[in-house]
N, C-alpha and C positions, 0 to 999 in steps of 0.2 A: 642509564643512557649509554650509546653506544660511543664509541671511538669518533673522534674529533673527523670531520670531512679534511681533507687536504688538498690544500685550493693554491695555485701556481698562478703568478698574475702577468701576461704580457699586454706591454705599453705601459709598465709599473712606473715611471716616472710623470708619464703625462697628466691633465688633471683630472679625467677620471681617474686613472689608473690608482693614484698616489692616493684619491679618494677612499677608491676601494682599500688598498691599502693599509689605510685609518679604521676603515670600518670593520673591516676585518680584526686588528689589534683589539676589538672588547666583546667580539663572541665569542661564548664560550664552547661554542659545538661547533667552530669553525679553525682551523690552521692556516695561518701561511708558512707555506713550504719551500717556496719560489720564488723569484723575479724575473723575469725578461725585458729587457731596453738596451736595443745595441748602442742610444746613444749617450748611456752612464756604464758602461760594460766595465763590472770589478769594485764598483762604488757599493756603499753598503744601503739599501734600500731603506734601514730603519732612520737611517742618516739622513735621509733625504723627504721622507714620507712623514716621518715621525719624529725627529729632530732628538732622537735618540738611537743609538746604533743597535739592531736585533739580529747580528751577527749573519744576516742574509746577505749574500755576493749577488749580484745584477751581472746576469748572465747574456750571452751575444746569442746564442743560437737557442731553439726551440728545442729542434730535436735533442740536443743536450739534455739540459733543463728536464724535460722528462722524462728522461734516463734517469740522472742521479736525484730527482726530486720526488720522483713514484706518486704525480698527485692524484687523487680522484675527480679532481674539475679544474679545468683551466677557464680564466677569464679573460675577454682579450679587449679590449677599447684601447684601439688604434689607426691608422690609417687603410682606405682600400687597397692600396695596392700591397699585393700577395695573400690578401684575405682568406682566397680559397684554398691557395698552398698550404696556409698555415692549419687552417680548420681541417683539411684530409689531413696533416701533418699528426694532431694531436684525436684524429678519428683515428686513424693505423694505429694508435699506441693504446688504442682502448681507452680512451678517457672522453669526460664528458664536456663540451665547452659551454659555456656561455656569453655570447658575443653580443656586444653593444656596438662593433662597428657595421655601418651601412656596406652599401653601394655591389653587392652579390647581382648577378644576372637570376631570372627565372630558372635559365639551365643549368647554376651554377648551384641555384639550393636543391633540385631536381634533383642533382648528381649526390651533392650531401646527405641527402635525403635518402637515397638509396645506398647508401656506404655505411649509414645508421643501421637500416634494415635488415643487411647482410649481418652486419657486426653485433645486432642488438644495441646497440647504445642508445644512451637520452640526449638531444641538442635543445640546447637553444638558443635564438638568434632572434631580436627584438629593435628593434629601432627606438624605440624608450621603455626607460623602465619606471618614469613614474606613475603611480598608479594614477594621479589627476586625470595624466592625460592620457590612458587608456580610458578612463572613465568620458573622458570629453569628447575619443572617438567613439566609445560607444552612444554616447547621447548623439552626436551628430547622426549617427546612422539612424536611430529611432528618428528624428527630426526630420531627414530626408526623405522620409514616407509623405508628411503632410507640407511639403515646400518643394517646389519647382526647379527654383534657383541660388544656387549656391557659391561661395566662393571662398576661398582660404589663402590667408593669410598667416606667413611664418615668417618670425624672426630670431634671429640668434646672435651670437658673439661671430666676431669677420672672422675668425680663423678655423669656422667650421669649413672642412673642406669642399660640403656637396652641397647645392641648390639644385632643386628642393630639397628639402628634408626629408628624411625615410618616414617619419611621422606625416608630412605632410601627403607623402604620393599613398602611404596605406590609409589615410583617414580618404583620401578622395576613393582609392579602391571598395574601402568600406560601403561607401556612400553608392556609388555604383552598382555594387552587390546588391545593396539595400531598393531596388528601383527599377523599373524600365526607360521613364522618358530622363532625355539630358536638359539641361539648362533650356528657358526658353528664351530668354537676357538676348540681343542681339550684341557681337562684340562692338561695332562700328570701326567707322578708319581711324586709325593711330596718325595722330601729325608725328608722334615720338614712338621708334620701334621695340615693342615688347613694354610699353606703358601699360597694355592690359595683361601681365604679364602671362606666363606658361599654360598651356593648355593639357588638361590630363582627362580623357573622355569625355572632353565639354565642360570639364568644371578647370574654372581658372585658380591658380596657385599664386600666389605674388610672394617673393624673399626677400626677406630685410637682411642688413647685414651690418650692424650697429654698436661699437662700442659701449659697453654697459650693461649688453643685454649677455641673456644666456642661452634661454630657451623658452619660446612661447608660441603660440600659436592662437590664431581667432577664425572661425567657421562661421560665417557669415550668411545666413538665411535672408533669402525673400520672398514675399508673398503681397497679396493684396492689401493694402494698407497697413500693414507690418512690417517687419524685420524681427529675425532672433540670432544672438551672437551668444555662442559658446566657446569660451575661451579660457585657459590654463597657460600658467606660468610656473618655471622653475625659475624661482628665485636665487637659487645656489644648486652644486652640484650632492648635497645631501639628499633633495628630494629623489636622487636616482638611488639612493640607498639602499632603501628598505627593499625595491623591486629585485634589486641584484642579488638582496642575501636570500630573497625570495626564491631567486631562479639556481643560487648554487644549494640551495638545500634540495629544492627538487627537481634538477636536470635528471640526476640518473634512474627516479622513478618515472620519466617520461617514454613511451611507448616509442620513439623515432625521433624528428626533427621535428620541434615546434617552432611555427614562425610567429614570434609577438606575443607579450609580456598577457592579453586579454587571452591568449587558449591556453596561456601556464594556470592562470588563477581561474579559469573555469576548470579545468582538470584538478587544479585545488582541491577547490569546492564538492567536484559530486567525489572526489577518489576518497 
């Protein structure tokens, strides 16, 4: 086997982050080398992650950090804003990211996209990484061949920052893809505004935002004297696990920028 991946975590405090962190500590073909979180900057990440100290300093800047850390993939679950900075940030330096945070424009992966191609490098950028619910956008899309009308429903914990969900606006994009006609569902008048809530090519999106919860979604079918609901729950942030260690072993066999954890594990699959 060859040499350990070396893998730099920013947003290493937050609870992906600290996540990853953990899960990182029992592979054996995986390193951490790194931390970034300006707001534990100098704190020891094993201290904090692992409730034993691993002699890692939590670092304020990026560009730093992959200077003296030299890794071969950065992870980032963190907030949008400065998303893009940070991702050409850790593209200039030759390394591969894999991001779990949303909220990029079109033009903004466009441009990533093509920073890859110059550079050669592997990305990838996924709006979840459980595999459930790739699997439940994939079934939706199958689904929206033989159903009219659809609508999706996502909930999560209040402190995610974005409504809708990056899951939920790519599962409606999926579905769209998958189809010519839109909803035939007529909305009607709202006595209460945005009670049918967001509109994304005719398929409405409702967001919950719930104490308790994590992350879940239901895609809601109709048809003639039916309904069919596909829906997936992450119970904890473990089920993002497996997808993530999925995406840092194979970012840098990735041909460019991949968007979404379902063309990581098709490229898996036939490579």
């Amino acid at each position: 086997m060859g040499s350990k991946i070396k893998v730099l975590v920013v947003g290493a405090t937050g609870k992906m982050g600290s996540e990853v962190v953990r899960t990182l500590a029992i592979q054996p073909d995986l390193d951490l080398v790194g931390a970034v979180d300006p707001s534990h900057y100098g704190a020891d990440i094993g201290q904090i992650a692992l409730g034993a100290q691993n002699n890692i300093k939590i670092e304020r800047d990026l560009q730093q950090a992959l200077t003296e850390c030299e890794p071969d993939v950065v992870v980032d679950f963190t907030r949008p804003e400065g998303l893009f900075g940070r991702i050409q940030t850790v593209l200039n330096a030759g390394v591969s990211p894999v991001v779990g945070t949303t909220g990029l424009s079109q033009a903004e992966l466009a441009d990533l996209a093509e920073i890859c191609q110059r550079k050669k490098i592997g990305a990838l950028i996924a709006p979840n990484f459980a595999i459930g619910a790739i699997l439940m956008m994939q079934f939706a899309q199958v689904a929206s061949r033989f159903f009219q009308d659809v609508e999706i429903i996502e909930m999560h914990h209040p402190n995610k920052v974005d409504a809708p969900s990056g899951t939920a606006i790519k599962t409606a994009e999926m579905i769209l893809e998958s189809r010519e006609g839109l909803n035939k569902g007529a909305s009607g008048a709202e006595s209460v505004q945005g009670v049918r809530g967001g509109d994304l090519g005719g398929i409405r999106i409702h967001s919950v935002r719930l104490t308790g919860l994590v992350a879940h979604q239901e895609v809601i079918f109709g048809g003639a004297g039916q309904t069919l609901t596909i829906r997936h729950d992450s119970l904890n942030r473990e089920s993002f696990m497996p997808g993530v260690m999925l995406g840092i072993r194979e970012v840098r066999h990735l041909p460019g920028l991949v968007y979404g954890l379902d063309q990581l594990i098709a490229h898996h699959h036939t490579s």
